[in-house]
C-alpha positions in Angstrom: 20.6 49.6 -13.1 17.0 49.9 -13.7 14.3 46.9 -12.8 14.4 44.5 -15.3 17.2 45.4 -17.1 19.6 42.9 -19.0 19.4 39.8 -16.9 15.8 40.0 -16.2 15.1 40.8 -12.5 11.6 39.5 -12.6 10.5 36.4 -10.6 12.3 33.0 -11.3 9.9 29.9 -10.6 11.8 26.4 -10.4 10.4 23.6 -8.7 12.9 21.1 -6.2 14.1 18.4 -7.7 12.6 16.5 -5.3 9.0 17.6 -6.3 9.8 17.1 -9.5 10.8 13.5 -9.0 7.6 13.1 -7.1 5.8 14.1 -9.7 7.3 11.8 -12.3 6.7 9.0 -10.1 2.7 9.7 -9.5 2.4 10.3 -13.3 3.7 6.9 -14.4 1.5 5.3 -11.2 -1.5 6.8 -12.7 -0.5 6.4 -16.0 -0.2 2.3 -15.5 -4.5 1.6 -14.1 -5.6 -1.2 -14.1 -8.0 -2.4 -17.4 -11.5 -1.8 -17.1 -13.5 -5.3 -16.2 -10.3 -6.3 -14.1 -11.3 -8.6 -11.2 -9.9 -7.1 -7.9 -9.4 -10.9 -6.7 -6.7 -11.1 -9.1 -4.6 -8.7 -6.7 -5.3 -10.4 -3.4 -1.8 -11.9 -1.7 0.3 -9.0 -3.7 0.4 -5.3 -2.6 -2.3 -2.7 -1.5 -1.0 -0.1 -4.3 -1.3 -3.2 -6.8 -4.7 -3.9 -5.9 -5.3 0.0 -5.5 -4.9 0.6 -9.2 -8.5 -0.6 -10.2 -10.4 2.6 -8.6 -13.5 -0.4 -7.5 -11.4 -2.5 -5.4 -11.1 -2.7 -1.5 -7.5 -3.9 0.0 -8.0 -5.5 3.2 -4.4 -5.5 5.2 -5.3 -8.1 7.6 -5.5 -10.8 4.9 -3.7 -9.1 2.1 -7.2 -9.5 0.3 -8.0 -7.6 -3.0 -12.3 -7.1 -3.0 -14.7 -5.4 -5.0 -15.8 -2.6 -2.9 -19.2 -2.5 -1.8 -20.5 0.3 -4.0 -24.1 0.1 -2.4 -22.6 1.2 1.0 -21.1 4.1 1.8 -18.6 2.2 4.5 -17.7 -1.7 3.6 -19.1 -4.0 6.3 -17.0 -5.4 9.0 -18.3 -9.0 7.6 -16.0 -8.2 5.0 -13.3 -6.6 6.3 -12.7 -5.1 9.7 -12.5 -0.8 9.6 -9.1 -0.3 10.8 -7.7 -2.2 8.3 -9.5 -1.5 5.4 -8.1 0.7 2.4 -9.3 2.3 -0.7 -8.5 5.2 -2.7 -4.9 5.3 -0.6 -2.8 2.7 1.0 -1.2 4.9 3.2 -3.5 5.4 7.0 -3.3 4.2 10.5 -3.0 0.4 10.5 -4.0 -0.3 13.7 -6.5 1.7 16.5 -5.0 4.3 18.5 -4.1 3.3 21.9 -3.8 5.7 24.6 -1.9 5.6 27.2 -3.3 4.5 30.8 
């Protein structure tokens, strides 16, 4: 039989379903943002990906704290939330300092 005959012997791109799913799920995350104007104080004391959704707020893990992040700083200040435990952009990250062994 020659090379791309009747059934087509030419490259068949599928994606998992898994990817797929992922996918689906980021779409309808980004699709749901937070309005513009929203106060990021309104999301302290419920989750980081909550308070995540307005792009301008700061979740601080220790206190479960929703803030406006310090746009006139490149790093927020440890007065307002301590390094280690500060998130923005993602949730996901180390949530405590390494610790190597003795």
């Amino acid at each position: 039989m020659a090379f791309g005959g009747a059934r087509g012997l030419g490259p068949r791109w599928e994606l998992p379903r898994g990817a797929v799913a992922l996918f689906l799920l980021l779409l309808s995350a980004a699709a749901t943002p937070e309005p513009p104007g929203a106060a990021c104080s309104q999301n302290t004391n419920r989750t980081c990906e909550e308070c995540l959704r307005n792009v301008s707020c700061l979740w601080c893990h220790t206190n479960k704290a929703c803030l406006d992040y310090p746009v006139s700083r490149i790093l927020p200040p440890s007065s307002l939330c301590k390094l280690s435990s500060a998130r923005w952009g993602v949730c996901w990250g180390r949530s405590s300092p390494l610790r190597l062994a003795a």
